[in-house]
C-alpha positions, 0 to 999 in steps of 0.5 A, a space after each residue: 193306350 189302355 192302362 195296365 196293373 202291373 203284377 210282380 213277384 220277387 224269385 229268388 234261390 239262396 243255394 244259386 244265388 239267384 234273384 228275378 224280378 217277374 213282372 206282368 198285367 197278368 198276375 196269374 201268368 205271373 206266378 205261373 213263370 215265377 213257380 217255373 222259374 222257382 223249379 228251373 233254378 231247383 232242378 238246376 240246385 239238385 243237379 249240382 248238390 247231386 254232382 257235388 255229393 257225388 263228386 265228394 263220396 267218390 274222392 272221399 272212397 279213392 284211395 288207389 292212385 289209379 282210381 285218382 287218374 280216372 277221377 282226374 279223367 272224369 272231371 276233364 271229360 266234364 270240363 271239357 263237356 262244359 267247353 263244348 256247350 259253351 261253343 254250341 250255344 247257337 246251334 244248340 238251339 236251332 233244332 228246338 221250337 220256340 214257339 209258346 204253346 198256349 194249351 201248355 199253359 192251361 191247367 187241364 188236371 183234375 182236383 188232385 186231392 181224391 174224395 173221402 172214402 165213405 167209412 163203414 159204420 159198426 154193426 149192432 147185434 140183434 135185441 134180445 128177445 125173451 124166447 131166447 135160449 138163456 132167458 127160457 126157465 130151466 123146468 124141473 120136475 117139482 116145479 109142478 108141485 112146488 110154487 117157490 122153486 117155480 116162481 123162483 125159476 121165472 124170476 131169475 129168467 126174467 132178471 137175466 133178460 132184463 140185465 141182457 136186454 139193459 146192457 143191449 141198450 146202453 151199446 146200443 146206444 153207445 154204438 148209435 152215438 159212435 156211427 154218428 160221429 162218424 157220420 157227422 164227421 164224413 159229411 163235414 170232411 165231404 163237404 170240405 172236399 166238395 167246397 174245395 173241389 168247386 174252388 180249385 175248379 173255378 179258380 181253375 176255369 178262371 186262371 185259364 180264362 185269363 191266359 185265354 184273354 192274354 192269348 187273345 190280347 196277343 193274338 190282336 198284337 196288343 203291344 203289352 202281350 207281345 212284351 210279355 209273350 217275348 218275355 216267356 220265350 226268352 224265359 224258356 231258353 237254357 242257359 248255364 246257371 251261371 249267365 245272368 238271364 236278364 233282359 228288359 224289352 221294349 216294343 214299338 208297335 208302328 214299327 213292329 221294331 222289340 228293342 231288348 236290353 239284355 244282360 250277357 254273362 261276364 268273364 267271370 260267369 263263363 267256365 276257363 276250366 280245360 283239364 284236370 291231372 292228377 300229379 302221381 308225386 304230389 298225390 294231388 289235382 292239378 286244375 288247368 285253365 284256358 290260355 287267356 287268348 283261347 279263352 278271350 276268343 271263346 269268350 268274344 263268340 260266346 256273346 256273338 253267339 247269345 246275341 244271334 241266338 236271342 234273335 232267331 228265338 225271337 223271330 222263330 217264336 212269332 206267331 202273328 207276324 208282328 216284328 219286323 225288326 229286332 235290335 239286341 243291346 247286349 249289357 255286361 256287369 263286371 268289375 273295371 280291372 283298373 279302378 276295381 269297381 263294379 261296371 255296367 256297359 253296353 259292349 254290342 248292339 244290333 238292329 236285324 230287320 226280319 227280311 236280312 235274317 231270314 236270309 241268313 244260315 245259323 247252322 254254318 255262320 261265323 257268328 261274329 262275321 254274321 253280327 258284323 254282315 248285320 251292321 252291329 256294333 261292337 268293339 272289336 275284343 268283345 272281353 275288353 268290355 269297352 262301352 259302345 252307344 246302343 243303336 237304339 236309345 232309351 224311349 224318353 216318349 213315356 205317356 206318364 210324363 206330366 207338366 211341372 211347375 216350379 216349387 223350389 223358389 219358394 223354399 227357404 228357411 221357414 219350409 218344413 220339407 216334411 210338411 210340405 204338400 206331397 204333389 209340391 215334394 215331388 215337383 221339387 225333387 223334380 226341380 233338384 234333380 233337373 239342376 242336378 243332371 243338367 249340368 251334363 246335358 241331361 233331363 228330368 221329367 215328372 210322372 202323373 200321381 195315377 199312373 207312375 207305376 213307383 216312379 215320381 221322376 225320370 232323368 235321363 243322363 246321356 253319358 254313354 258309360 255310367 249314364 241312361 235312365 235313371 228312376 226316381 221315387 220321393 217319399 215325404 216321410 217322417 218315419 224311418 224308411 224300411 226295406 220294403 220301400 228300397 225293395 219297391 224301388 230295385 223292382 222298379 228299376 227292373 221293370 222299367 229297364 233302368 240302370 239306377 234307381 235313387 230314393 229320396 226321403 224326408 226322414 232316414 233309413 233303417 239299417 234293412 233299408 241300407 242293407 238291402 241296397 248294398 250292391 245294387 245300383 240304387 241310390 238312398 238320399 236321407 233328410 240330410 242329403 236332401 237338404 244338402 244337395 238343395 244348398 248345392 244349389 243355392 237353396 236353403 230349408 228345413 226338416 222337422 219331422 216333429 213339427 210336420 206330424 204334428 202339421 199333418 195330424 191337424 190337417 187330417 183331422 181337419 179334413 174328417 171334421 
């Protein structure tokens, strides 16, 4: 299979509190569904600071007790509007065409920035000339018999046209050095503009050409553009800002089969609220919530719903035939109401072969009889969030994988770990880790240098609750770690659908690093925790991070001599 640079661009909406990692082979498609994703949360952040302004004048101006009853009316009604979307989240998009219009995509708009006016340059006057008017000798009668008066007469014509004509010169000079300025300044900002024009019209025949190719790539069932068409289909279906919509996709191209990992919203993300009342003799709201039976219904319905929903988009926006089956592991974050700590669980799965879901009738399905008719998986209280084992496991065939060879035994007190070649650190922390995961049946492979794409090591832990794919990055380092490596690795984890991501350094981590982590299913070993878990396991060695800067400035200037 041919090898693909990987594009990713980090979105985020702070008013939301939102986060997407976009990831791609095509970093101008790429940025084009990240500027989309950035203008979906900002249409969705002004819709609600203009209900919440809205909302907030109109309760700041209602001082009559029937206005606050027809407030109490009005916030029921969108309630109750919000319930009504909730149970409509199947049929809401069967009459929307899921398929993704290529030509969309194109950027056909013309430069937008219009050309310089041409500006209008300042007009001379005409030169004086010595026949004119004020320059003609004003003749008396004993100019004739009296030369001083006369030559007087002339003299004082001649210098009237010299001073007219001089001061004529200097404007006109002025005037020539003024119109060529701006002259000057039309061609330069003319230029610019042509210079401009020609790069946004060739970078613009180059982005279209790449989308052109990615539609080829397509086209021909390249198994990376399907990944990423299915990507943008899924990106285009609405949702309440509050779901999480976040999937990983995997696409098996003998079998035609696109496993997908998605993330269903939690209870918390769904809306309880069915009534607001106004209370006359408390002069104040009263904000009633579903039952908790009514809501746990509507809740267990809603992910049967999303599951279906995502399927039929699916299978609706194919345009080259080229799944046969979808399988639909449906992942909740929430927290566990017995330890209170935060849980990652596979709650439904589903494989629906294209020939049974062309049979099936969405419009007047009971979504959770249609899940169980298609065999899937699931408990039978969807919001007691208890863990079911995914129909289709993690792919552990990953072409990245590479033979390892043993390095730990030849650690001990003398090893610097700092210092240690980087290829024989990250075989050792292979080694680690594969002691560490196999105590529960688990395993650990190592990834080519070239082609890890941030990933040294892969485990794979077969606990069915806090188990499944977990990403590994070594960094033999002697400086303090900083967030942007933390920040690489959480992007890893997205983009390679894991479920934990652990860093493990020679040195330590700054305070940005830590915080960065916080929340987030990412694991940061320091020095000390490396050394700690090599004695774990019956190993002992050393960090000198002074020594090791020293060992590897030598042999780097070893190396240029």
């Amino acid at each position: 299979m041919a090898s693909y640079t990987r594009y990713q661009v980090e979105v985020r909406h702070e008013g939301l509190h939102k986060y997407r990692l976009i990831t791609g082979t095509d970093r101008y498609v790429v940025e084009r569904k990240a500027e989309a994703q950035l203008r979906s949360w900002d249409e969705m952040w002004q819709k609600k600071q203009t209900v919440q302004e809205a909302r907030t004048a109109k309760e700041m101006a209602i001082q009559e007790k029937e206005a606050k009853k027809s407030l109490a009316a009005e916030r029921t009604a969108e309630a109750e509007e919000n319930l009504s979307e909730i149970e409509q989240t199947l049929h809401s998009t069967l009459e929307i065409n899921d398929r993704i219009e290529w030509d969309s995509l194109l950027n056909k708009k013309p430069f937008p920035t219009p050309a310089p006016p041409k500006p209008a340059l300042q007009a001379g006057w005409e030169e004086p000339k010595v026949s004119d008017q004020p320059f003609i000798i004003d003749r008396k009668w004993h100019h004739r018999f009296f030369r001083g008066p006369r030559m007087k007469a002339e003299q004082d014509a001649k210098r009237r046209f010299d001073e007219a004509h001089e001061s004529w010169t200097r404007d006109m000079a002025r005037l020539q050095t003024q119109n060529r300025a701006i002259e000057e300044e039309y061609a330069s900002s003319l230029s610019r503009w042509e210079q401009e024009k020609h790069e946004y019209e060739l970078t613009q025949t180059q982005m279209n050409g790449q989308i052109l190719e990615k539609k080829k790539s397509y086209l021909s069932r390249d198994p990376e553009a399907v990944i990423e068409y299915c990507d943008m289909v899924l990106s285009n279906s609405q949702y309440p800002d509050t779901f999480p919509q976040e999937w990983s996709l995997q696409y098996l191209a003998e079998a035609k089969t696109l496993a997908i990992d998605y993330f269903l919203p939690s209870p918390e993300n769904v809306p309880r609220l069915r009534e607001i009342k106004y209370v006359v003799s408390k002069d104040k709201f009263v904000e009633t919530p579903l039952q908790e039976a009514a809501f746990n219904k509507l809740y267990d319905r809603l992910l049967y719903q999303i599951a279906l929903r995502t399927i039929h988009e699916l299978y609706e926006s194919d345009q080259i035939e080229s799944i046969a089956a979808v399988v639909f592991n449906g992942w909740v974050r929430s927290i566990d109401k017995g330890t209170g700590k935060p849980i990652t669980v596979c709650v439904l799965s589903v494989q629906a072969p294209l020939i049974e879901f062309r049979g099936v009738d969405l419009k007047h399905v009971d979504p959770k009889v249609c899940f169980k008719t298609l065999k899937g998986v699931g408990s039978s209280q969807l919001h007691g969030l208890s863990p079911i084992a995914p129909i289709l496991q993690l792919n552990k065939e990953d072409k990245r994988f590479v033979s390892s060879y043993s390095v730990v035994g030849d650690v001990d007190r003398s090893t610097n770990l700092a210092a240690l070649d980087w290829e024989d650190f990250e075989h050792l922390i292979r080694e680690v880790f594969e002691k560490e995961f196999s105590k529960n049946g688990g395993e650990d492979k190592i990834t080519q240098a070239s082609r890890d794409g941030g990933v040294d090591a892969v485990a794979f832990d077969p606990d069915p609750i806090r188990g499944g794919k977990i990403v590994i990055q070594a960094k033999r380092y002697t400086n303090t770690v900083g967030v942007s490596a933390v920040r690489d690795l959480y992007g890893t984890v997205l983009n390679e659908g894991a479920t934990k991501g652990i860093l493990v350094t020679t040195a330590d981590y700054g305070p940005d690093a830590y915080a960065f982590a916080k929340d987030k299913p990412l694991t940061l070993l320091s020095g000390s925790n490396l050394l700690h878990l090599l004695e774990r396991h019956g190993h002992k060695a050393t960090i000198d991070l002074k020594a090791a800067k020293q060992i590897l400035a030598d042999e780097k200037a070893e190396g240029n001599a």
